[in-house]
N, C-alpha and C positions, 0 to 999 in steps of 0.2 A: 315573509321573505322566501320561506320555502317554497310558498304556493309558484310563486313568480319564477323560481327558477324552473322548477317542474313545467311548469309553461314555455319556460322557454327551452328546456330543455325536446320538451312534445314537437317543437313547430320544428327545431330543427331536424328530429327526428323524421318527419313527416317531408318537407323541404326533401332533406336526403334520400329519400326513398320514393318522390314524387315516380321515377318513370316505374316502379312497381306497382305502386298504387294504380296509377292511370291503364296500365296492362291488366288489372287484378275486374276494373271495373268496366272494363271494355270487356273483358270475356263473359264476364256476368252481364252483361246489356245486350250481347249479341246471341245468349241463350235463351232470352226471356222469349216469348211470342206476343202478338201484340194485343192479344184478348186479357191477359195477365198484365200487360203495362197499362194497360185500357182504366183497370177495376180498382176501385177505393183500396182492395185487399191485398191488391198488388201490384199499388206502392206504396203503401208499408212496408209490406215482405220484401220489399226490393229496399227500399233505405235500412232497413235493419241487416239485410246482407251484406248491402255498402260497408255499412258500421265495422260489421263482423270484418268484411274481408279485410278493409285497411288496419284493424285492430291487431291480428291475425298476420299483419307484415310489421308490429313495433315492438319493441323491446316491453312498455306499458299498454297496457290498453287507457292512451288518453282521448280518441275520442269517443264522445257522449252519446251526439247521432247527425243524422246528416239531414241536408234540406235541399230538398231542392227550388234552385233559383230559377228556372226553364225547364217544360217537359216536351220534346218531340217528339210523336211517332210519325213515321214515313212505312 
């Protein structure tokens, strides 16, 4: 039961701080270069920062890690 509130306690956490997050990750996407987004190594490096940075705007560090569903570079 605990688990479940903690959960839900996270999404709303997360929900309420979407437009942070979303600014937090748009600055870090627009520093990367595209030889670094390009390389197995970096993205990794780049989903573990994601991690860190949204981690880094919550009261807990509830998320684990991040995935990506779509990668563009232009």
């Amino acid at each position: 039961l605990n688990a479940v509130a903690d959960k839900a306690s996270s999404v709303q956490q997360i929900k309420a701080r979407t437009p942070q997050i979303s600014d937090a990750i748009l600055v870090l996407l627009t520093s990367l270069d595209s030889a670094t987004a390009r390389s197995p190594q970096g993205k990794h490096k780049l989903r573990d920062d994601i991690t860190e940075r949204i981690n880094g705007l919550l009261p807990k560090k509830s998320v684990k890690s991040t995935y990506f569903t779509e990668f563009v570079i232009q």
